[in-house]
LOMARGU-563062 format. One line per 3 residues: number of its first residue (from 1); their letters; for each residue x negated, y, z of C-alpha. Coordinates in Angstrom, 1 decimal. Each point is the difference from the previous one (the first is absolute). Last residue first. Layout:
N
NUM) a) X/Y/Z; ...
//
This chain:
644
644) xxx) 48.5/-38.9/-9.6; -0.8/-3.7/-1.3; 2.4/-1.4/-2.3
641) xxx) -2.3/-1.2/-2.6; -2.2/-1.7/2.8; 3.1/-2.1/1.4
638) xxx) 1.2/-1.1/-3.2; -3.6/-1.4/-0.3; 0.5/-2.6/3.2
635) xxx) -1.5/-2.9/-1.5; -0.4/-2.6/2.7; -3.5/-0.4/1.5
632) xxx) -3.1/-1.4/-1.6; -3.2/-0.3/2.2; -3.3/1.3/0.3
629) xxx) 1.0/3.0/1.3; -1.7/2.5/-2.3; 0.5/-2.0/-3.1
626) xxx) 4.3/-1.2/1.0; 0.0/3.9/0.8; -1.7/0.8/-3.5
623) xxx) 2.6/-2.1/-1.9; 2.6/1.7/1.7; -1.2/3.2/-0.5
620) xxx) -0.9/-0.4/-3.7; 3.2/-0.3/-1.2; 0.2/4.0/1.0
617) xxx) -2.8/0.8/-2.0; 0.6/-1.7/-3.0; 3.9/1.0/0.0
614) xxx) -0.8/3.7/0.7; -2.5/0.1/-2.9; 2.2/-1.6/-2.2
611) xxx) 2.2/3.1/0.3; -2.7/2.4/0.0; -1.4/-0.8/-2.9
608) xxx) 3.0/-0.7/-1.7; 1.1/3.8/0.9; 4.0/0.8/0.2
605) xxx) 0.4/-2.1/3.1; 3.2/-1.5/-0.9; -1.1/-3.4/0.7
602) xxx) -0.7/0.9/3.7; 3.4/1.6/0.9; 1.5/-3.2/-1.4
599) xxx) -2.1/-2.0/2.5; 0.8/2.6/3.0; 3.6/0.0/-0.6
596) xxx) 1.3/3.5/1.6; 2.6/-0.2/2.2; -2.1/-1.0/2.8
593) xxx) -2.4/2.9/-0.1; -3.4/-0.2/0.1; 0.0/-0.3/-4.2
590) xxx) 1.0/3.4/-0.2; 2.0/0.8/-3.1; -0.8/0.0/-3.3
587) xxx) -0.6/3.4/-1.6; -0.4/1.6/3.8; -2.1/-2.8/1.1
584) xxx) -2.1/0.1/-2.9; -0.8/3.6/0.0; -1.8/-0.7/3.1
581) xxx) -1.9/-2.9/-0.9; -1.2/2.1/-3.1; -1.2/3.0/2.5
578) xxx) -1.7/-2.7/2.3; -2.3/-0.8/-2.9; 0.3/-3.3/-3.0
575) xxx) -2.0/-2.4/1.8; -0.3/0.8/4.1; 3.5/1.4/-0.5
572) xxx) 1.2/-3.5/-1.3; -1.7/-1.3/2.6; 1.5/2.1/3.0
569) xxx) 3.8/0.0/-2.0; 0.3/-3.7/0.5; -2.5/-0.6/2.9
566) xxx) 2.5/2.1/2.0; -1.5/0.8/3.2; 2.2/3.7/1.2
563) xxx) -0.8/0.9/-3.8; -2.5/2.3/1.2; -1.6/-1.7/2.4
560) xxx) -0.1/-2.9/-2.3; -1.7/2.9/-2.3; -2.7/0.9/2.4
557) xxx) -0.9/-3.5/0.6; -1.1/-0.1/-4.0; -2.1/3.2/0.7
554) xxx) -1.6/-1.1/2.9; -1.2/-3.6/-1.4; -1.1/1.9/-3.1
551) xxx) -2.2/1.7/1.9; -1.1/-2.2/2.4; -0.2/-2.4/-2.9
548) xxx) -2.4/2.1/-2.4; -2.3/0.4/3.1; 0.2/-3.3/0.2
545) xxx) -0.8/-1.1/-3.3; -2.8/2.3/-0.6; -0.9/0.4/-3.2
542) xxx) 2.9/2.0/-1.6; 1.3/1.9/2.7; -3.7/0.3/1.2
539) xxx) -1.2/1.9/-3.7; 2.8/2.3/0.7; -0.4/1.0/3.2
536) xxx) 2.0/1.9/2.8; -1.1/0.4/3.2; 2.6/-1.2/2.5
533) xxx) 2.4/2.0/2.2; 3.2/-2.2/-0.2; 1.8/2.5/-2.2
530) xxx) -3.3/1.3/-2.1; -0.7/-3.8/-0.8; 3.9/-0.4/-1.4
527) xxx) -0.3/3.4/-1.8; -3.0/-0.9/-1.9; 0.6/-3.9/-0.4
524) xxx) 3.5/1.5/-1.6; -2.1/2.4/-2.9; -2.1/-3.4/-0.1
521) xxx) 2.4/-2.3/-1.0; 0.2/-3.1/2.2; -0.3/-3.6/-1.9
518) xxx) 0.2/-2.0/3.0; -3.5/-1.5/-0.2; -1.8/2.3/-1.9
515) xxx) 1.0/3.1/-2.0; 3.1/1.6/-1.7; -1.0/1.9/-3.1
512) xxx) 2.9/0.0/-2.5; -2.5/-2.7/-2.3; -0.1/-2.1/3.6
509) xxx) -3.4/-0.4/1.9; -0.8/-3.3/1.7; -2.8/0.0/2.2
506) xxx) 2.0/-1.7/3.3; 1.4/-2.7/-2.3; 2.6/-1.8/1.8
503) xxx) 2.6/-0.7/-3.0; -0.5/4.2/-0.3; 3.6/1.2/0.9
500) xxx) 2.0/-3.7/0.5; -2.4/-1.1/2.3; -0.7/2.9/1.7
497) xxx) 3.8/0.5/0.7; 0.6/-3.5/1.0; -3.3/0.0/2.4
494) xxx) 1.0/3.0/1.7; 3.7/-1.1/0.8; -1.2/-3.3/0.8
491) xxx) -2.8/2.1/2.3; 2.8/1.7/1.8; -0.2/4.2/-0.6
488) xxx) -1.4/2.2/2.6; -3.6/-1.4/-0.4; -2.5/-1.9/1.3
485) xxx) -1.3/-2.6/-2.9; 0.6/-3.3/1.2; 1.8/-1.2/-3.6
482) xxx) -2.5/3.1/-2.2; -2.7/-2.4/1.1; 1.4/-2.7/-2.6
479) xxx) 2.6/-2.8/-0.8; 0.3/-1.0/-3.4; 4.0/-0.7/-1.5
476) xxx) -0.3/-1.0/-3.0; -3.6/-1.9/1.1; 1.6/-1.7/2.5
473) xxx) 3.2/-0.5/-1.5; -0.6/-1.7/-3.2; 3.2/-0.3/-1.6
470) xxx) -0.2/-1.7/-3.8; 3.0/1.1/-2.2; -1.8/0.3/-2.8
467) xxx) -0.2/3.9/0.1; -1.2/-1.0/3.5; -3.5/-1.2/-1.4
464) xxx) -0.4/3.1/-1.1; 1.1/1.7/3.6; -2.1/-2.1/2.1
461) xxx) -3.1/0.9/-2.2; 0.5/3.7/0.0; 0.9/-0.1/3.8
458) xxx) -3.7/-2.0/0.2; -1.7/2.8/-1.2; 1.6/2.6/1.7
455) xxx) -1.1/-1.7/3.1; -3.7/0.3/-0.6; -2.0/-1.2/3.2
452) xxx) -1.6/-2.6/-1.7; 1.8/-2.8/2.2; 3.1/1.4/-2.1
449) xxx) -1.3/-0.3/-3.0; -1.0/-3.3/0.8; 3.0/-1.0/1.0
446) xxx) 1.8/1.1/-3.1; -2.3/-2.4/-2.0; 1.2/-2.7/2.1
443) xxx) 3.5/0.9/-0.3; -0.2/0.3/-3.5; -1.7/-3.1/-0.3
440) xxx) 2.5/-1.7/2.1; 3.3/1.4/-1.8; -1.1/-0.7/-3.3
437) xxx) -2.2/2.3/-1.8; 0.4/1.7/-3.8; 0.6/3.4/1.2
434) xxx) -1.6/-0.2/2.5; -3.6/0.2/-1.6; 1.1/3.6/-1.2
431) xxx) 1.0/1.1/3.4; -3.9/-1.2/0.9; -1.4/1.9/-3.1
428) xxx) 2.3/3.6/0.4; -0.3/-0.4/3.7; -4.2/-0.2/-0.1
425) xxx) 0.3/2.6/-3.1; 2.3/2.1/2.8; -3.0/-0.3/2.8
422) xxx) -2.7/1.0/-1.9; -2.7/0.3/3.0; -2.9/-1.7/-2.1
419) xxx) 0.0/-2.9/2.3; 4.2/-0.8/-1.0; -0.5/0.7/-3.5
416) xxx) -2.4/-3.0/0.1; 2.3/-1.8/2.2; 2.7/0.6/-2.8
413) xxx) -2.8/-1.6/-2.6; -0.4/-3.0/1.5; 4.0/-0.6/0.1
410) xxx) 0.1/0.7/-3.6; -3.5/-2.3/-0.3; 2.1/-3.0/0.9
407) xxx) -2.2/-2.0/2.8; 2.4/1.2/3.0; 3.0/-0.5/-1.5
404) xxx) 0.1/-4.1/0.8; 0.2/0.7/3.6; -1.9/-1.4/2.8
401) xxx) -1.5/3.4/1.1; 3.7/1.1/-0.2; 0.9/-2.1/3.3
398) xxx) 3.6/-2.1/-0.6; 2.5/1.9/1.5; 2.2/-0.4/3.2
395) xxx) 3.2/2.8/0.0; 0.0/1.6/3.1; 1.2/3.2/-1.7
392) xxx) 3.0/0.7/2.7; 2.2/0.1/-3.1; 0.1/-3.8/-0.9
389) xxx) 2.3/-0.3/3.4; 3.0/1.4/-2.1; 3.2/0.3/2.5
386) xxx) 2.8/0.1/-0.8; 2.2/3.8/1.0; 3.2/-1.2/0.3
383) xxx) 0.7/-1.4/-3.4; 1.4/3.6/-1.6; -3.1/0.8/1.8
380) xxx) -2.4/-2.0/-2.3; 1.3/2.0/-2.8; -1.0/3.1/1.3
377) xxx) -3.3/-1.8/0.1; 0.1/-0.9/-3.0; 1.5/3.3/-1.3
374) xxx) -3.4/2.0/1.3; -2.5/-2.2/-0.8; -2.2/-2.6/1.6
371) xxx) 2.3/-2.3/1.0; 0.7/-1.4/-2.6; 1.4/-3.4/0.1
368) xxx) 3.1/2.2/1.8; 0.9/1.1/-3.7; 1.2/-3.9/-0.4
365) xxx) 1.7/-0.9/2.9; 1.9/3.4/-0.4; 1.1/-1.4/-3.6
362) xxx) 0.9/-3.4/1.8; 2.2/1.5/2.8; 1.5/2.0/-2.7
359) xxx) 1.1/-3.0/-1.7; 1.8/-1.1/2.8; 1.4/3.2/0.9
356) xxx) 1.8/0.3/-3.1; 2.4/2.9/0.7; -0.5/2.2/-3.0
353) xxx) -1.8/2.2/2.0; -2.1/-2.3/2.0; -1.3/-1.4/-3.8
350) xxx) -0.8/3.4/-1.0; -1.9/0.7/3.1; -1.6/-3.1/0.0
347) xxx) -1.4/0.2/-3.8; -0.9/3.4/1.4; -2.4/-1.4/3.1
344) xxx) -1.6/-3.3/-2.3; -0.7/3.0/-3.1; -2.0/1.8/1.9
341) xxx) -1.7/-2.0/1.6; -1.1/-1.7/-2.8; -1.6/3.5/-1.4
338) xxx) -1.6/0.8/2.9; -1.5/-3.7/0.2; -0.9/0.3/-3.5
335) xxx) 1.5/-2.0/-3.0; 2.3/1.7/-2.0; 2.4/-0.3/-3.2
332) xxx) 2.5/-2.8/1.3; 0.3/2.0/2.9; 1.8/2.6/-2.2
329) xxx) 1.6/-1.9/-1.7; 2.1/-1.5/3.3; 0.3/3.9/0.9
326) xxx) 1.8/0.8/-2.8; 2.2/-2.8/0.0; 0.5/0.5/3.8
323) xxx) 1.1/3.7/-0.9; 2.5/-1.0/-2.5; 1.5/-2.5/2.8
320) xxx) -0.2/2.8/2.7; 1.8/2.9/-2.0; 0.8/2.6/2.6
317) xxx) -1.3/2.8/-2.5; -2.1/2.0/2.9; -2.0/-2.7/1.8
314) xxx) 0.4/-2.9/-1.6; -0.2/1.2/-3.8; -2.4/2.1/0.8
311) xxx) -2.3/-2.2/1.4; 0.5/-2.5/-2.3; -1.2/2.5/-3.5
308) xxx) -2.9/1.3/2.5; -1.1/-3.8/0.0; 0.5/-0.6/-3.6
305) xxx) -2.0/3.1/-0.8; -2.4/-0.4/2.4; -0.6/-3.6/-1.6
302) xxx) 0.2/1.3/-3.8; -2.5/2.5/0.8; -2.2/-2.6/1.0
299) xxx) -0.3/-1.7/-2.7; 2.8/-2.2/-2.0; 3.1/0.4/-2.1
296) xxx) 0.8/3.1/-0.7; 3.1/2.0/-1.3; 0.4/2.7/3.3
293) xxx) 4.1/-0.4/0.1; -0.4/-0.8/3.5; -2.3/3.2/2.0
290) xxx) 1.7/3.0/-2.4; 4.0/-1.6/0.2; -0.6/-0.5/3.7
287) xxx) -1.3/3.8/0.6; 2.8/0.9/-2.0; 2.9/-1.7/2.5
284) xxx) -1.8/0.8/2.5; -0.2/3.9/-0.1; -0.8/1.3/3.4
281) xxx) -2.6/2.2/-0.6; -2.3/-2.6/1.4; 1.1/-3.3/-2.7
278) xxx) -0.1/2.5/-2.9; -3.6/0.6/1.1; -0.8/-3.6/0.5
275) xxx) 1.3/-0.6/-3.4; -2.1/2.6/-1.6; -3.4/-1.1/1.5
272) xxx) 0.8/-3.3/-1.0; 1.0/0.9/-3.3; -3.7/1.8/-0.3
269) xxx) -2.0/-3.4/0.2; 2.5/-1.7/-1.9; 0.4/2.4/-3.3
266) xxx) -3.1/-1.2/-1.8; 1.3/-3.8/0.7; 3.0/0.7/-2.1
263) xxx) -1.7/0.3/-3.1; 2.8/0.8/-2.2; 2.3/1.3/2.4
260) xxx) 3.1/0.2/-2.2; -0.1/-3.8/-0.6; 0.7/-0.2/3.9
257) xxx) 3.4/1.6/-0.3; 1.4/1.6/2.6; -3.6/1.3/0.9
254) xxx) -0.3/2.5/-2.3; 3.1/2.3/1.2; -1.9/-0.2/3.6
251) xxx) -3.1/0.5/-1.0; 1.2/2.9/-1.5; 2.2/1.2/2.8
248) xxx) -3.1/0.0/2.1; -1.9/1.9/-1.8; 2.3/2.7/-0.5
245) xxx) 0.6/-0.3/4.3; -4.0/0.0/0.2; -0.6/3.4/-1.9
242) xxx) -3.5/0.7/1.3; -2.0/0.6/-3.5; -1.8/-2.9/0.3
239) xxx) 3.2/-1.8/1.1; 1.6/1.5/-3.7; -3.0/-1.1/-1.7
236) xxx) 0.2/-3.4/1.2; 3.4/-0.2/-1.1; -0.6/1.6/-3.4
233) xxx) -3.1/-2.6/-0.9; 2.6/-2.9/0.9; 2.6/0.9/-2.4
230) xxx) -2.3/0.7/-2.5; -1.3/-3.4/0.6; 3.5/-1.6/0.1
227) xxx) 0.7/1.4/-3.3; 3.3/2.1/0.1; -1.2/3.0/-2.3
224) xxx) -1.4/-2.6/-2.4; 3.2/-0.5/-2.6; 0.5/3.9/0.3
221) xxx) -3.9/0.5/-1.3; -2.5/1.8/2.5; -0.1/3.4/-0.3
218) xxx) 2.0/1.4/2.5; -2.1/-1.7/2.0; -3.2/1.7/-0.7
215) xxx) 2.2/3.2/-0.4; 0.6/-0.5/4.3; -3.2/-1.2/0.9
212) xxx) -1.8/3.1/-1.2; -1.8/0.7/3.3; -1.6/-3.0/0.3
209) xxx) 0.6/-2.1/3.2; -3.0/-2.7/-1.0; 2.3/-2.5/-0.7
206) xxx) 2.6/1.4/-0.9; -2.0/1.9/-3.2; -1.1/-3.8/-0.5
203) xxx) 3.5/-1.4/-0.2; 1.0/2.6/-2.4; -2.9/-0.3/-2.5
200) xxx) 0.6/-4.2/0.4; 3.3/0.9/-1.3; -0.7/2.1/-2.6
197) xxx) -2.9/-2.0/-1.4; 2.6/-2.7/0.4; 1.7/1.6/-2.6
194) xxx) -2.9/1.3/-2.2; -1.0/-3.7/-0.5; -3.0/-1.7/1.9
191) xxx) -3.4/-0.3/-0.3; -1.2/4.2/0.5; 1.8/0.1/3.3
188) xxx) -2.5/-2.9/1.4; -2.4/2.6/1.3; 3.2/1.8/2.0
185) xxx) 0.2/-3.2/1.6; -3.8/-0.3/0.7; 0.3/3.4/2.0
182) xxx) 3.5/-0.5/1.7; -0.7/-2.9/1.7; 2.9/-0.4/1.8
179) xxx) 0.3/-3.7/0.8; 3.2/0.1/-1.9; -1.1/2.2/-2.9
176) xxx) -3.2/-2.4/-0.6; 2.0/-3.2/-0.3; 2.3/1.6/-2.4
173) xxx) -2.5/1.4/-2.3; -1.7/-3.4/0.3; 3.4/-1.7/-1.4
170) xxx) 0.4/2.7/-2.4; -3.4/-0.7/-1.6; 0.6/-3.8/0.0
167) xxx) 1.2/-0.4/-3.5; -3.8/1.2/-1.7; -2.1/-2.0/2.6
164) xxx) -0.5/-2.8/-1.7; -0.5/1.4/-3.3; -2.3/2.6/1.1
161) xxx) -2.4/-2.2/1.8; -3.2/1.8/-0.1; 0.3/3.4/-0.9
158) xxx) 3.1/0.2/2.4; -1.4/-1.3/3.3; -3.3/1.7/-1.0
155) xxx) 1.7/2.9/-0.2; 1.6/-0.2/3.5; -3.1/-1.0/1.4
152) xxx) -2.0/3.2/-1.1; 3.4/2.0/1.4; 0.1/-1.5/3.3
149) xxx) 1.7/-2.8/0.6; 2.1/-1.3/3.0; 1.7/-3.4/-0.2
146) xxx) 3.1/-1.8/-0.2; 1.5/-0.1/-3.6; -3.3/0.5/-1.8
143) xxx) -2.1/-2.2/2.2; 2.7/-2.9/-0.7; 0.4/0.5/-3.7
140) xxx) -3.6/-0.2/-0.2; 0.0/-3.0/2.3; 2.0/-1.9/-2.4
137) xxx) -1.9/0.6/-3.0; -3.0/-1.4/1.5; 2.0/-3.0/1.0
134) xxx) 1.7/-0.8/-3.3; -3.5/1.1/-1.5; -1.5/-2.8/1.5
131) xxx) -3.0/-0.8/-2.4; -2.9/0.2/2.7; -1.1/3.4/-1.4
128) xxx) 3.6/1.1/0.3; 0.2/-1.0/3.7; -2.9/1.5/1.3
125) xxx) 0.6/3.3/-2.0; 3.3/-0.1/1.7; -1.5/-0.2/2.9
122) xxx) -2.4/3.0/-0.8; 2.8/2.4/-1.2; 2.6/-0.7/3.5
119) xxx) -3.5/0.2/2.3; -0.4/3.9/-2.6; 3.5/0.9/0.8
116) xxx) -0.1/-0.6/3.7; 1.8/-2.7/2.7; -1.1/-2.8/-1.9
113) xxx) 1.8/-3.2/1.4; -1.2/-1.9/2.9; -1.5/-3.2/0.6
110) xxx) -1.0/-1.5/-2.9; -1.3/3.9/-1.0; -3.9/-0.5/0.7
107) xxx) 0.3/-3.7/-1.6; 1.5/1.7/-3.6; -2.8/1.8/0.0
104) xxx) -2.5/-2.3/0.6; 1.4/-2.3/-2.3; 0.0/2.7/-3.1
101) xxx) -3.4/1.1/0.6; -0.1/3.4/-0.9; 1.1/1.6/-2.6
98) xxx) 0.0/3.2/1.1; -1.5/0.8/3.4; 2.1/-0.3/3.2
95) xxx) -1.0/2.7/1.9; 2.8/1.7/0.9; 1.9/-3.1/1.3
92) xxx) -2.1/0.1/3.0; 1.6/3.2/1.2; 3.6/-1.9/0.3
89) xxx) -1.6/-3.4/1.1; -1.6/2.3/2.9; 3.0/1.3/0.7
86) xxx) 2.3/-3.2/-0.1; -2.6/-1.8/1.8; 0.1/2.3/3.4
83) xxx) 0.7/-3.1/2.2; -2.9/-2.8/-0.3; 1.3/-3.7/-1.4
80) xxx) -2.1/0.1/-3.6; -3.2/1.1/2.2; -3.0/-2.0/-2.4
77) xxx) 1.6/-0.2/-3.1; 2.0/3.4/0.2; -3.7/1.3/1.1
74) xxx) -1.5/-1.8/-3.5; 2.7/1.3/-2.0; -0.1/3.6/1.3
71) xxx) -4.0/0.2/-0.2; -0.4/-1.5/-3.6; 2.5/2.5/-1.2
68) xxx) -2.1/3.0/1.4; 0.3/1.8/3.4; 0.6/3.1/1.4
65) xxx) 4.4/0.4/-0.3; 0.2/1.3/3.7; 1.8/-3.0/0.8
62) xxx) -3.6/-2.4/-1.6; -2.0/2.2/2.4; 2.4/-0.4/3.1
59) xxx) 0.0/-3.9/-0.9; -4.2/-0.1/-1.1; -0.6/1.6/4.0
56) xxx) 2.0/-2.6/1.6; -1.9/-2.6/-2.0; -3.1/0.6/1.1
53) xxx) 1.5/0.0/3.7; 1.4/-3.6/-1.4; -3.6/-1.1/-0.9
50) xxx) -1.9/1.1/3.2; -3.2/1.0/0.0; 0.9/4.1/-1.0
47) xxx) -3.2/1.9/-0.9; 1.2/-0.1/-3.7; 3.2/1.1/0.8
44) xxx) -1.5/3.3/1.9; -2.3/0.6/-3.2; 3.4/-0.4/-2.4
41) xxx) 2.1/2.1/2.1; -2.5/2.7/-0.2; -0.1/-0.1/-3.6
38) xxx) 3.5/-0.1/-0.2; 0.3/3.6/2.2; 3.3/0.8/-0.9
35) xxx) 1.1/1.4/2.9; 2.3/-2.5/1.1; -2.6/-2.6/-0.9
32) xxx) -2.4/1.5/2.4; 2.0/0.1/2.6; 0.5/-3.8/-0.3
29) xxx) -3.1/-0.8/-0.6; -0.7/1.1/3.1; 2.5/-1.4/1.6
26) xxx) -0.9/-3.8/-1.5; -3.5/0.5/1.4; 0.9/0.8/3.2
23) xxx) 2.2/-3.5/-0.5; -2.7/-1.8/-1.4; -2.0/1.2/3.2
20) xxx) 3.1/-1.3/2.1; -0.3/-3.4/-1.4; -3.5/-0.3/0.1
17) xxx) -0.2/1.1/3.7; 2.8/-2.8/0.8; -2.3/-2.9/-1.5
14) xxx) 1.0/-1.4/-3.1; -0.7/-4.3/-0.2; 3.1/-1.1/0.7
11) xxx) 1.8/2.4/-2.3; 3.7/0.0/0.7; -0.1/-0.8/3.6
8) xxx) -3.3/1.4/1.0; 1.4/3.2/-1.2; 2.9/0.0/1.7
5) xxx) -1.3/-1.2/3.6; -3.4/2.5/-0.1; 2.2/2.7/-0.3
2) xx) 2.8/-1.2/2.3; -3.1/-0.3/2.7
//
């Protein structure tokens, strides 16, 4: 009947057996193309009766770089709102003859910019042959500053347009030593003097942890030896090479002035590693000095940053005001509900500290609007545990049958995906539709999902439209089997765990390993099935979804028994191993114990994996209570962090 209901919605005259023969059609072509076959692919295509199934096959032909210049600009014509443009654009710009037609060139890059050497040639063919050198000219510079070229593009490049190119050789040496592309760097050796030969020389041999690092830079001029890039290039080499404290104390001596950085956003995503290990061992004055003085503006990086910066400051500095200023940009920078929350709970903290409780009534007012994550709801309890009735998932929505969507060939397509049993393209299309929906249509295209039988699906689409700060919690949130599933463990606790592991999937396979529903490994399916006298079985663990929860049921109750029913240590043992959760408690303390700070003890789990791992799972308690129940209740997750 769902059949026969989607495919009379968005073709009115398909029957369901059309549909689903496109779709067997659409596998095999599939298989095919991942062999090779194109002949094949072509036949199967050809027996196809439905336009967008056609067209399925042309997009994994045109992202395998099999097509001709015609193809590419006519399927950009056709699918211009389909997700996986950027790799087909990417392959398409291969076969852009010369001297094409100026207009259709320039038409095929309105869009988006070249992202290859040859696009970068062509359009500014286009432009020349239409008397817009400026522009031409412009684009070259562009493509040589940003882009990768191999060596046929790179003399082209400078055959070409010598002149305009000839002062922005150090500028794409530059470029290429901070990304660390080592090859094309050393190809731009030749253009440049024998100083910043030197240099570059040195940075490379950093780079790739040569053996001769230390006459590389003793060769580099005096007036270079404190370039920001050579400084840099010797920090990663030293964490390459295991010496964190030396590493440290660089970044540290670089970051008191930000002009010393040079690119300060290549140092972020490490700085926040290094800051929250100076913040464990104890050292907070340093850990604040790494997370603060971190010389960006914008991006996520800057909003952990900024956060991390107001944590410490509150928690270990006793500087509220300088932490509410960090905090304050730091919600400035975000928009999720995790995100929010975040910021409404420590705003309130800082303000309580300082002894505004005003103002902190109005922070926690604010991280209690979302109650989907972990410091919302911690938030909420700073209130008295408010209630959010939105959570039970009784939200009314428009039927999807009735919804725009459903005549777009990207939606069209997904169902295709769906028939031919490839479940992620179905997610990658559908998530890919969100990302541009309102709250309705997202809701309504979530609903389908979930009337499909494919949770996973419609977590992916709840959670892009919650990068906007939309909360959906039905399909956030989805109910399933696993809820009434017998087991030792409650089915909220189940559900959270599953949820977070494999968003509901019960094929999903992890690059470690981990199979199915709950993500169990099989060495621990093994011993699990051998304890409670089971068969073991691979292909089951991964197929079966509950088989895969009786085991991974029993395993996870296993460690609340262990940790006397701490979800804490219990979840962050289910992610990172027992033997981690262990060493935890003697590094930090034991979180069961009233001395110990249970939220602190959290933030300083060494692993951010693990870490946000324990705050999705645990968040999702409450939320799955108000699911299971049918009703909200007050937020009690200061409760569930102290358990055992």
């Amino acid at each position: 009947m769902l059949a026969c209901a989607i495919v009379c919605t968005y073709n009115t005259i398909a029957l369901a057996d059309t549909t689903e023969r496109n779709g067997q059609l659409l596998a095999d072509a599939l298989i095919s193309a991942a062999q090779k076959d194109w002949e094949q692919v072509d036949t199967l295509r050809q027996s196809m009766d439905d336009p967008v199934a056609k067209d399925i096959v042309e997009w994994q032909r045109l992202r395998a770089g099999e097509g001709g210049w015609d193809d590419y600009q006519n399927f950009v014509a056709r699918n211009g709102d389909w997700p996986g443009l950027k790799l087909l654009r990417r392959k398409g710009e291969a076969s852009i003859p010369h001297r094409d037609s100026p207009t259709q060139i320039r038409s095929f890059f309105e869009t988006e910019l070249p992202q290859t050497g040859k696009g970068a040639l062509r359009l500014a063919e286009a432009y020349a042959a239409q008397e817009n050198n400026d522009a031409a000219h412009r684009e070259i510079v562009r493509a040589w500053l940003d882009l990768s070229l191999n060596g046929e593009e790179q003399e082209a490049f400078l055959s070409r347009y010598p002149s305009v190119l000839k002062s922005k050789h150090l500028d794409r040496l530059e470029n290429l030593l901070w990304k660390g592309w080592t090859n094309e760097a050393t190809a731009m050796l030749p253009l440049v003097g024998a100083d910043m030969q030197k240099l570059a020389k040195a940075r490379i041999g950093l780079r790739r942890v040569d053996k001769n690092v230390d006459t590389l830079i003793a060769a580099v001029p005096a007036r270079l030896q404190n370039d920001a890039g050579l400084t840099f290039e010797r920090f990663l080499w030293r964490i390459a090479k295991g010496r964190w404290d030396d590493a440290q104390q660089m970044i540290l001596e670089q970051s008191k002035d930000p002009k010393k950085l040079g690119r300060a956003e290549e140092w972020t995503p490490r700085r926040r590693g290094f800051a929250r290990r100076a913040m464990r061992s104890g050292d907070h004055a340093a850990a604040y000095v790494l997370a603060s003085n971190h010389g960006v503006f914008t991006g996520d990086d800057y909003a952990d940053l900024e956060w991390l910066s107001g944590y410490l400051a509150l928690r270990f500095l006793n500087s509220p005001q300088k932490a509410l200023q960090h905090f304050n940009n730091f919600q400035t920078a975000v928009a999720s509900p995790i995100s929010l929350g975040r910021a409404g709970y420590w705003k309130g903290r800082a303000y309580e500290a300082m002894g505004d409780y005003d103002a902190a009534l109005v922070a926690y007012e604010a991280g209690a609007k979302h109650q989907t994550s972990y410091y919302g709801q911690l938030a909420a309890e700073k209130l008295g545990g408010a209630i959010d009735d939105s959570l039970s998932g009784k939200e009314t929505v428009p039927d999807w049958r009735d919804a725009p969507f459903v005549k777009s060939t990207t939606f069209q397509a997904g169902l295709i995906f769906h028939y031919a049993d490839h479940q992620n393209r179905l997610r990658q299309f559908f998530m890919h539709m969100a990302e541009t929906m309102d709250a309705t249509e997202a809701a309504q295209l979530a609903d389908l999902a979930l009337e499909m039988d494919r949770p996973f699906v419609a977590i992916g689409i709840a959670k892009e439209v919650a990068k906007r700060g939309i909360v959906l919690p039905r399909p956030y949130f989805p109910v399933t089997d696993l809820a009434s599933f017998t087991s030792k463990v409650d089915g909220e606790v189940a559900m959270s765990i599953a949820r977070r592991e494999s968003e509901l999937d019960p094929y999903a396979q992890s690059h470690a390993g981990a199979r199915g529903l709950m993500q169990v490994m099989p060495g621990t399916a093994k011993l699990v099935a051998g304890e409670i006298g089971i068969d073991y079985s691979t292909q089951k663990l991964g197929q079966d979804w509950q088989y895969n929860a009786t085991l991974g049921t029993h395993y996870l109750a296993g460690l609340l028994e262990k940790y006397n029913g701490s979800y804490v240590l219990a979840f962050a043992g289910y992610n990172a191993g027992p033997h981690r959760a262990d060493a935890w408690i003697k590094e930090y303390g034991d979180p069961r114990n009233e001395d110990v700070d249970v939220v602190d003890w959290v933030e300083h789990i060494p692993y951010t994996e693990t870490r946000n791992y324990v705050m999705r799972v645990i968040e999702s308690l409450h939320v799955y209570r108000a699911r299971l129940t049918g009703s909200s209740t007050p937020v009690a997750l200061s409760v569930d962090l102290a358990k055992g």
